[in-house]
DSSP file (Angstrom, degrees, kcal/mol; ACC not computed):
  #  RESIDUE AA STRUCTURE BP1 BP2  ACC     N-H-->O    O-->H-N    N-H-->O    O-->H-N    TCO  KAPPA ALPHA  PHI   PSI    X-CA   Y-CA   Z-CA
    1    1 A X              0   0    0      0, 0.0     2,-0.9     0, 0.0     0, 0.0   0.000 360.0 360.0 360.0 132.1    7.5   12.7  -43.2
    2    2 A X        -     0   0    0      3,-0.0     2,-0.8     2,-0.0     0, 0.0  -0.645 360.0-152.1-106.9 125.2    7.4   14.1  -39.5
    3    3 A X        -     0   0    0     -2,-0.9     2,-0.1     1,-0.0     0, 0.0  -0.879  18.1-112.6 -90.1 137.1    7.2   18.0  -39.4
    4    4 A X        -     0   0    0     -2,-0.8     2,-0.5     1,-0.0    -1,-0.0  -0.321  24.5-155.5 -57.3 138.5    8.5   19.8  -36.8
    5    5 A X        -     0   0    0     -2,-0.1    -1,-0.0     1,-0.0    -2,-0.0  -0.954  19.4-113.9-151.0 113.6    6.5   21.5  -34.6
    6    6 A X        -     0   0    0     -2,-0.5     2,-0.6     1,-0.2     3,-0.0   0.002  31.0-106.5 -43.8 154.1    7.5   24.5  -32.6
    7    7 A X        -     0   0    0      1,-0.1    -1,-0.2     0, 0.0     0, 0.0  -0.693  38.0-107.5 -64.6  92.9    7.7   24.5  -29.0
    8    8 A X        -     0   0    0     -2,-0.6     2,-0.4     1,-0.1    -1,-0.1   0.093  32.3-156.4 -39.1 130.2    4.9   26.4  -27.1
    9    9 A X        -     0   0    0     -3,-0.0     2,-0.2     3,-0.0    -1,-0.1  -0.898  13.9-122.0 -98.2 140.5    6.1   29.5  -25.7
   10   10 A X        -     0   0    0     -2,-0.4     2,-0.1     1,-0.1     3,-0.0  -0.561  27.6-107.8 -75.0 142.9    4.3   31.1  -22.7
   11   11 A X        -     0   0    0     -2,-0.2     2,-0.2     1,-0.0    -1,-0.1  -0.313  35.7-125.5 -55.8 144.9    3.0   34.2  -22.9
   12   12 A X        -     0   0    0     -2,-0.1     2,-0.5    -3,-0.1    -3,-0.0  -0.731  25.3-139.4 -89.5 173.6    5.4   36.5  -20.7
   13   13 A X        -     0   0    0     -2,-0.2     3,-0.0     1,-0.0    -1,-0.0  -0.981  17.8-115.2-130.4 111.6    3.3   38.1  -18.3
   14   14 A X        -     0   0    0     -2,-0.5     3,-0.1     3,-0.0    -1,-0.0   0.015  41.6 -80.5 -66.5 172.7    4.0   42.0  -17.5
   15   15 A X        -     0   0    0      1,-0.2     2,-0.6     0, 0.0     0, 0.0   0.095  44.2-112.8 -56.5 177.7    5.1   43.3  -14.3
   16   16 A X        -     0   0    0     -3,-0.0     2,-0.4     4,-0.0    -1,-0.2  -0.913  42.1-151.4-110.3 125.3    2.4   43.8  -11.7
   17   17 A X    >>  -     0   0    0     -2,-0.6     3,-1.7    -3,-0.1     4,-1.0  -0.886  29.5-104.8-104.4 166.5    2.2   47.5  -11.3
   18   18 A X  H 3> S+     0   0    0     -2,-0.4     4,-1.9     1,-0.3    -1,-0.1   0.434 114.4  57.6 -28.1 -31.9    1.3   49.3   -8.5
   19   19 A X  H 3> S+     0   0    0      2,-0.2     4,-1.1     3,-0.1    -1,-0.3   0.474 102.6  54.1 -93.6  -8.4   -2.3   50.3  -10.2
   20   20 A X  H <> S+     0   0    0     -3,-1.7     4,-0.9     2,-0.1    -2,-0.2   0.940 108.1  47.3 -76.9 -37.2   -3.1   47.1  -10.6
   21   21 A X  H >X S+     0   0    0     -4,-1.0     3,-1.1     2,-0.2     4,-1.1   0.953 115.5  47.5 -18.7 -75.3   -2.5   46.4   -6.8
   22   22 A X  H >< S+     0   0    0     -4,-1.9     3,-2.5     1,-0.2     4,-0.3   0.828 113.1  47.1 -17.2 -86.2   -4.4   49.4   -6.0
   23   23 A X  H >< S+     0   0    0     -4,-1.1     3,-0.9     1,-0.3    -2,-0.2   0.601 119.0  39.7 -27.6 -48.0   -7.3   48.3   -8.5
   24   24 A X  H << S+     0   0    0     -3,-1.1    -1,-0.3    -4,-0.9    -2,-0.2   0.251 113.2  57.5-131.1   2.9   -7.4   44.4   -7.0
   25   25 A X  T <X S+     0   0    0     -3,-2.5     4,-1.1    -4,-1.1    -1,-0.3   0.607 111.0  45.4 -97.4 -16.3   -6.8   46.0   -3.1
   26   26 A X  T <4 S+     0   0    0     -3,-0.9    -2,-0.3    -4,-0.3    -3,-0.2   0.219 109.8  51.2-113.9  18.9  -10.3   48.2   -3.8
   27   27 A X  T  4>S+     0   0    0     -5,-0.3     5,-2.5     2,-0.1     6,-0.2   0.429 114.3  46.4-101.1 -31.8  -12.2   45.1   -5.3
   28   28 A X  T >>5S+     0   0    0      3,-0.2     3,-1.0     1,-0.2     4,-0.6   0.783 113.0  48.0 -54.5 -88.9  -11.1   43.3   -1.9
   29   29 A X  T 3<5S+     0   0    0     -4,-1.1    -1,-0.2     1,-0.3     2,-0.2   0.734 110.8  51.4   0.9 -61.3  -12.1   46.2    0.0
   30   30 A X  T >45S-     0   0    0     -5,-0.1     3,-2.2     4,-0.1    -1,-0.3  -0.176 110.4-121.7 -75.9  34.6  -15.6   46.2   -2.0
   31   31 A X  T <45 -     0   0    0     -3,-1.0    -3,-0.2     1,-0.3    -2,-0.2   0.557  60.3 -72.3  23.1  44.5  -16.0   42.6   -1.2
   32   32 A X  T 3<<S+     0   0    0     -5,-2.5    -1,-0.3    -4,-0.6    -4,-0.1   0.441 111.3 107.6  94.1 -25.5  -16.1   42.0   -4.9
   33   33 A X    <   +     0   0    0     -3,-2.2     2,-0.3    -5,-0.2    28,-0.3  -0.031  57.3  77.7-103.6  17.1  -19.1   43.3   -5.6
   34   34 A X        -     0   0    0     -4,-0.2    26,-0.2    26,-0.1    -4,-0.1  -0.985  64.1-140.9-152.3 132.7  -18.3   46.3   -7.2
   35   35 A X  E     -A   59   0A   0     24,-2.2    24,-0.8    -2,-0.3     2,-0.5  -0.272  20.2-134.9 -72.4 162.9  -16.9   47.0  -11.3
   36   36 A X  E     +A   58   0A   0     22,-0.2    22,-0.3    -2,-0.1     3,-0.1  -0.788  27.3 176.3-119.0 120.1  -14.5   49.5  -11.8
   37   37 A X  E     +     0   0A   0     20,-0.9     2,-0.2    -2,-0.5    21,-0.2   0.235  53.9  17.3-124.3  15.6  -15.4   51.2  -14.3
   38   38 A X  E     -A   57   0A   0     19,-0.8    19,-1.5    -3,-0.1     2,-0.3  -0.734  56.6-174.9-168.0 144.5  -13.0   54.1  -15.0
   39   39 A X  E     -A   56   0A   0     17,-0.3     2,-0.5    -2,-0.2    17,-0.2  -0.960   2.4-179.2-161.5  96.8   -9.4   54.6  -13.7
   40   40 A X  E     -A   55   0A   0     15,-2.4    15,-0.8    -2,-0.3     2,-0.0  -0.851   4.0-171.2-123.2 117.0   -7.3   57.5  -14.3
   41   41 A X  E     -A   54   0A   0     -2,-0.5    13,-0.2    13,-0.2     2,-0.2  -0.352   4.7-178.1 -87.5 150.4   -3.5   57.9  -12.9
   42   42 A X  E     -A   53   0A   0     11,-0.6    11,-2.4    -2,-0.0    -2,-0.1  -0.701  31.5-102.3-174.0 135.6   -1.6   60.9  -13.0
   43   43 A X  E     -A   52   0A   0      9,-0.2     2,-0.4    -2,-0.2     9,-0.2   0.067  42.7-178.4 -37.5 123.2    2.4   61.8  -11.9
   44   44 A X  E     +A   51   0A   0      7,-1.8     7,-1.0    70,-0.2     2,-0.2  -0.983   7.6 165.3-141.2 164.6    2.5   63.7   -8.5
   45   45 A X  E     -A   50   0A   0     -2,-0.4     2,-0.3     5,-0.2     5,-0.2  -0.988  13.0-176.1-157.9 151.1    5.5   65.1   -6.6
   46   46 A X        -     0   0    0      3,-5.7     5,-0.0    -2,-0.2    -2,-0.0  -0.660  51.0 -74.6-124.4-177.0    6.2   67.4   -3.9
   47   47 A X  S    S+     0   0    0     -2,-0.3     3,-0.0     1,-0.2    -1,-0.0   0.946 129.1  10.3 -46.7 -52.0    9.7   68.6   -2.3
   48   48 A X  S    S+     0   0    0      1,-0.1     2,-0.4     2,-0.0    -1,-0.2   0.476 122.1  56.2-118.8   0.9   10.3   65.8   -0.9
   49   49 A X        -     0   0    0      2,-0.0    -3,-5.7    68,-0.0     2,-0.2  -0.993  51.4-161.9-137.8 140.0    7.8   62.8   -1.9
   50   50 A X  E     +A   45   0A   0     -2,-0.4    66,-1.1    -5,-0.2     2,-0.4  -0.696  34.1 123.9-104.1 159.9    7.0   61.3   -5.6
   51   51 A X  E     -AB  44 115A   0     -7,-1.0    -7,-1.8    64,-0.2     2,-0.3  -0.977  52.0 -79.9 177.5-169.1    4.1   59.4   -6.2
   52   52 A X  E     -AB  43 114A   0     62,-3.2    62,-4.2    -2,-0.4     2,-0.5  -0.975  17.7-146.3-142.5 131.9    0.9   58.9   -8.1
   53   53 A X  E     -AB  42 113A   0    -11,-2.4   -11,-0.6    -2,-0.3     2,-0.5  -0.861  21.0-173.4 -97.2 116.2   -2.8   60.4   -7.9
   54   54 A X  E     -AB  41 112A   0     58,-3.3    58,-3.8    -2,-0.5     2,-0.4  -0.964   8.1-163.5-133.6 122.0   -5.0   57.8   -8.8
   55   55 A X  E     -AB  40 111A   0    -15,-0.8   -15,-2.4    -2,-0.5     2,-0.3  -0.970  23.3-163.7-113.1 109.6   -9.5   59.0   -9.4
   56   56 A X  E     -AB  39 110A   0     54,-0.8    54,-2.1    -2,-0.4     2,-0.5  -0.907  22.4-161.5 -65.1 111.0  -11.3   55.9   -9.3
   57   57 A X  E     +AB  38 109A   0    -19,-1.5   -20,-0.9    -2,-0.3   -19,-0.8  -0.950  13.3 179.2 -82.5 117.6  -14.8   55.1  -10.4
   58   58 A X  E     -AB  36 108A   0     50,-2.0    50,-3.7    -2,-0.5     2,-0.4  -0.983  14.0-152.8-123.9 136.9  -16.4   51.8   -8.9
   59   59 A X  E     -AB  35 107A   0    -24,-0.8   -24,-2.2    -2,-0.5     2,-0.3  -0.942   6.7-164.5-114.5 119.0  -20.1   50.8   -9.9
   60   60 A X        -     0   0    0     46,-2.2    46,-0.5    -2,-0.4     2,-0.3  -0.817   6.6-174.5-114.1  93.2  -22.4   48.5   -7.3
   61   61 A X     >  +     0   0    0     -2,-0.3     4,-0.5   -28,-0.3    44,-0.2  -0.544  46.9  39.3 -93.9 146.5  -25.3   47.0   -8.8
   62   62 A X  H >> S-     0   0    0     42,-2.3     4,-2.4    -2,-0.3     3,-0.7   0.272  84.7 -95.6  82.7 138.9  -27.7   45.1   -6.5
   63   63 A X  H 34 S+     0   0    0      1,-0.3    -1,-0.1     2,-0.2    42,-0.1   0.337 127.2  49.5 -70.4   6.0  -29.0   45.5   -3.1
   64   64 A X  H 3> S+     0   0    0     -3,-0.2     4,-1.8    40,-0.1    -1,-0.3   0.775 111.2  45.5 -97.3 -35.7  -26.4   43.4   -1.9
   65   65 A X  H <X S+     0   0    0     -3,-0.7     4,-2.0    -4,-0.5    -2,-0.2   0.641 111.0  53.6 -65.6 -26.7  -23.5   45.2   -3.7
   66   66 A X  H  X S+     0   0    0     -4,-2.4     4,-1.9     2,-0.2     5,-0.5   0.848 105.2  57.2 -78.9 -31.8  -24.8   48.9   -2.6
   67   67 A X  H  >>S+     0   0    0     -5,-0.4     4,-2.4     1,-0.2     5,-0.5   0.997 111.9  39.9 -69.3 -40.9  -24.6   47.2    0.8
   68   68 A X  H  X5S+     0   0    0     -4,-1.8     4,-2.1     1,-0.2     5,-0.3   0.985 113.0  55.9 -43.6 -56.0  -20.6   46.5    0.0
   69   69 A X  H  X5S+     0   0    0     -4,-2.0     4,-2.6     1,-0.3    -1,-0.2   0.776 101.3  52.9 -88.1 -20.0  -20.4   49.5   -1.4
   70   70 A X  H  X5S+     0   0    0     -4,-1.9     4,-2.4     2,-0.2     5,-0.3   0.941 113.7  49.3 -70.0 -51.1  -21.8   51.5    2.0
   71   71 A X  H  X5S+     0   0    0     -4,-2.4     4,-1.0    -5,-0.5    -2,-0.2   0.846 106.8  50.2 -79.8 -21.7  -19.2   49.8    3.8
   72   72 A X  H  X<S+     0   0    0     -4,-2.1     4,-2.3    -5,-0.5     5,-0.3   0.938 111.6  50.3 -81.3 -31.3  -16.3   50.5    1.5
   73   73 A X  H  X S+     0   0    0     -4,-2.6     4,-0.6    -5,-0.3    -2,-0.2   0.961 107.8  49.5 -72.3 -32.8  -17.2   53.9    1.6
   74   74 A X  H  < S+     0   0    0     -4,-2.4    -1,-0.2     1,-0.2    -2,-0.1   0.612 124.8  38.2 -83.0 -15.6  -17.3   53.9    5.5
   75   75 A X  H >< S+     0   0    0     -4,-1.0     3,-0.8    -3,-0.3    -2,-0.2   0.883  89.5  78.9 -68.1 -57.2  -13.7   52.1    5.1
   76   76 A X  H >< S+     0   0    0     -4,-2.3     3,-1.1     1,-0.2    -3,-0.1   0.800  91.3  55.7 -55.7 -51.4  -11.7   53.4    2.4
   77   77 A X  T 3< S+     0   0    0     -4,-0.6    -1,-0.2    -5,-0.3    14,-0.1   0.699 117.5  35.9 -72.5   9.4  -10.5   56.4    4.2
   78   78 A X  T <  S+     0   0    0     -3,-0.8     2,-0.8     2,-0.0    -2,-0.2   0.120  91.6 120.8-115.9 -10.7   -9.1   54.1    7.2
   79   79 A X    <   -     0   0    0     -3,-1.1     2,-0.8    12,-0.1    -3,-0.1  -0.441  51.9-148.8 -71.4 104.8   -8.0   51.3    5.1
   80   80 A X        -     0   0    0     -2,-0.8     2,-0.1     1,-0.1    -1,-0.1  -0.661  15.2-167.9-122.1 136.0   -4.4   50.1    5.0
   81   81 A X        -     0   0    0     -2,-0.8     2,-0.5     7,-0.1     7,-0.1  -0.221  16.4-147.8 -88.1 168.2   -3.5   48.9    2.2
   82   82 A X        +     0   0    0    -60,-0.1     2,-0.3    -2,-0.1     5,-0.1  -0.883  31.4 158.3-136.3 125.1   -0.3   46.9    1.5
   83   83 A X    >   -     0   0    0     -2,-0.5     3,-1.8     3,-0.2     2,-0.5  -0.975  46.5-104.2-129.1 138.3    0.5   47.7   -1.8
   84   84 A X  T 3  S-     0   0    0     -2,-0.3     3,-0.1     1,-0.3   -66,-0.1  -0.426  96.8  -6.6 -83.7 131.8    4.6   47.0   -2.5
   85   85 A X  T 3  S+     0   0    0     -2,-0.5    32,-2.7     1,-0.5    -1,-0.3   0.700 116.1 103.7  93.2 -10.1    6.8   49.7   -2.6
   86   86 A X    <   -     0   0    0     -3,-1.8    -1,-0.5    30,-0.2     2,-0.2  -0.683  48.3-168.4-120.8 172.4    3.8   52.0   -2.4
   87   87 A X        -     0   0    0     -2,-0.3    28,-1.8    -3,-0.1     2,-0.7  -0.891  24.4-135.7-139.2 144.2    2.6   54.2    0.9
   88   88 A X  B     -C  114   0A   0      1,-0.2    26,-0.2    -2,-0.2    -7,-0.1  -0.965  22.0-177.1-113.2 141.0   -0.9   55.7    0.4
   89   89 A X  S    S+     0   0    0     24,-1.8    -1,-0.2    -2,-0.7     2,-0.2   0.964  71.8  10.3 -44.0 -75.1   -1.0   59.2    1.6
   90   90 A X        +     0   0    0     23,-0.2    23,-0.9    21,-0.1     2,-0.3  -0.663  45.9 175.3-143.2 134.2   -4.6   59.7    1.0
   91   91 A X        +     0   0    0     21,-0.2     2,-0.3    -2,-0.2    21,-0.2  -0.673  32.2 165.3-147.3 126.5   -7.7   57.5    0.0
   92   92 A X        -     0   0    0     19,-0.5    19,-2.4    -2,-0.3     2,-0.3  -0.908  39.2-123.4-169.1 128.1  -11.0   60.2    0.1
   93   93 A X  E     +D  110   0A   0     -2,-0.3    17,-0.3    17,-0.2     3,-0.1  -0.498  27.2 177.5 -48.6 119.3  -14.6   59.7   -1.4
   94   94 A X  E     -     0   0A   0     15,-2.8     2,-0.3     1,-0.7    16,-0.2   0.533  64.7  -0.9-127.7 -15.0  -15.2   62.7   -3.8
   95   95 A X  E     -D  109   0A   0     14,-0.9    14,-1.8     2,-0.0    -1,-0.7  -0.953  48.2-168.1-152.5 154.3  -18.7   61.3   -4.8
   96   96 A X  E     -D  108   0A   0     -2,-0.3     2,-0.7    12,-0.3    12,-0.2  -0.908   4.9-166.5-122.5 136.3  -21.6   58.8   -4.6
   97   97 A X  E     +D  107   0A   0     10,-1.4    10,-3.1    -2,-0.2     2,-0.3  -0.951  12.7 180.0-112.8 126.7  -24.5   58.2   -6.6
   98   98 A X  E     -D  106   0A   0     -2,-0.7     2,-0.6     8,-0.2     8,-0.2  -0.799   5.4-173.6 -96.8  81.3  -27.0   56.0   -5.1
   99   99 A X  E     -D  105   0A   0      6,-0.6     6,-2.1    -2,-0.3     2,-0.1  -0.580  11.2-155.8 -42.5 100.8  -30.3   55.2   -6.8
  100  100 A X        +     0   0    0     -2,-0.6     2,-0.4     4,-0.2     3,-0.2  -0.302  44.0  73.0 -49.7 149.4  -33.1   53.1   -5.1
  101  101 A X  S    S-     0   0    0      1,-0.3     3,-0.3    -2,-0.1    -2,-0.0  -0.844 100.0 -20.7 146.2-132.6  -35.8   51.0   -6.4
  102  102 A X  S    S+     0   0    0     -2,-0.4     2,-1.9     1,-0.3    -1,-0.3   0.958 132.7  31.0 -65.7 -71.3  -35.8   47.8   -7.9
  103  103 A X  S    S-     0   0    0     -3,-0.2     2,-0.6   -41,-0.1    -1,-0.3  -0.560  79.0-155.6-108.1 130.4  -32.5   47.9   -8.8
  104  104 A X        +     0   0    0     -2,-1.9   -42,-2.3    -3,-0.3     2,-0.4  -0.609  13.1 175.8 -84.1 126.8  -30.1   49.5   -7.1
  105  105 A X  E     - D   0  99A   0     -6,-2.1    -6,-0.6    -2,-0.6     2,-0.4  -0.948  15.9-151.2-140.5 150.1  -27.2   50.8   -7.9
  106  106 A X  E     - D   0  98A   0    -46,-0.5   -46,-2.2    -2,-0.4     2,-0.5  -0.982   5.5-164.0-124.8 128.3  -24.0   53.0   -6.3
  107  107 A X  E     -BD  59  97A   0    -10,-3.1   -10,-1.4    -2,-0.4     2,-0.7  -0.936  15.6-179.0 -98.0  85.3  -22.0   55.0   -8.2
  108  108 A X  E     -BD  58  96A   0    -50,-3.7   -50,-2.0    -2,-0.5     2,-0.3  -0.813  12.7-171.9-118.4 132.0  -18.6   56.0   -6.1
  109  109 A X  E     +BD  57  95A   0    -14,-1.8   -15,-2.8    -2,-0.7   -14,-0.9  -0.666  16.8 178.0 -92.2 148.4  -15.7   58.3   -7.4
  110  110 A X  E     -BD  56  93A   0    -54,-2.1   -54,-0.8    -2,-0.3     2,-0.3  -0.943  22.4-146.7-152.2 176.8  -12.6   58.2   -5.0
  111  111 A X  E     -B   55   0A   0    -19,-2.4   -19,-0.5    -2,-0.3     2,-0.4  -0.954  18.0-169.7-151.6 111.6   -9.7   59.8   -5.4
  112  112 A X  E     -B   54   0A   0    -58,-3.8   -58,-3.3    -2,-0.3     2,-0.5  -0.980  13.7-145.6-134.7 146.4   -6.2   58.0   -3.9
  113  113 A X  E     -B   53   0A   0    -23,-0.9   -24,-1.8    -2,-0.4     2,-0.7  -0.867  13.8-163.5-114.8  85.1   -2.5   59.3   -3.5
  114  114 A X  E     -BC  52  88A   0    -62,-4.2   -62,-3.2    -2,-0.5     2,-0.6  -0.581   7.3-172.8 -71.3 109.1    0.3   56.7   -4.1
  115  115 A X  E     -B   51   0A   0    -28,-1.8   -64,-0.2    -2,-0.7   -70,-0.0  -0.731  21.8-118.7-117.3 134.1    3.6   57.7   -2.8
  116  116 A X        -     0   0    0    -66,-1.1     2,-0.2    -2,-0.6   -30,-0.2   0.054  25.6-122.2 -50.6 141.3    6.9   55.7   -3.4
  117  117 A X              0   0    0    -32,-2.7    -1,-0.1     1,-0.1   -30,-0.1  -0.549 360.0 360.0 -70.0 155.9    8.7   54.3   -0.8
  118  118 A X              0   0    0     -2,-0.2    -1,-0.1   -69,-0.0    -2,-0.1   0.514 360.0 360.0-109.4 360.0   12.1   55.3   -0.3
């Protein structure tokens, strides 16, 4: 007796949003090297522009990843991104911790301004 045997379905796969772009334009940026390791969006709007405020935390462990990480910070505020559909206003450093010794690690907060195109 032959049973019948459902078809595989693919998973559907959600939209790409705009903060994952972000997210996967600041691990390019970081040459990789660098986690991100908290990510919080929140709505902004002015008179005339909507958008999104986006505070980043990225972690670089290893003296080769703090060396990425020096140069994304000496980058990020210069950096154009192509994110669709997005503009960024703003991309600003609002901290790094760096620890020395044997292992090395960078700690950087940033703080970036999405605003829709129109």
């Amino acid at each position: 007796m032959l049973s019948e045997i459902a078809p595989a379905v693919a998973p559907r796969r959600r939209p790409r949003l705009p903060s994952d772009t972000l997210r996967r334009a600041l691990l390019d940026l970081a040459d990789h090297k660098a986690t991100i390791t908290d990510h919080k969006e929140r709505s902004w709007a002015s008179i005339t522009f909507a958008g999104t405020r986006h505070e980043i935390a990225l972690t670089f462990e290893g003296s080769e990843a703090v060396e990425a990480g020096e140069h994304f910070i000496t980058h990020l505020p210069e950096h154009l991104f192509d994110i669709p559909g997005q503009l960024v206003a703003d991309a600003a450093i609002l901290s790094v911790d760096h620890q020395l010794g044997a292992e090395q690690r960078m700690q950087v907060s940033i703080e970036v301004l999405l605003l829709e195109e129109s």
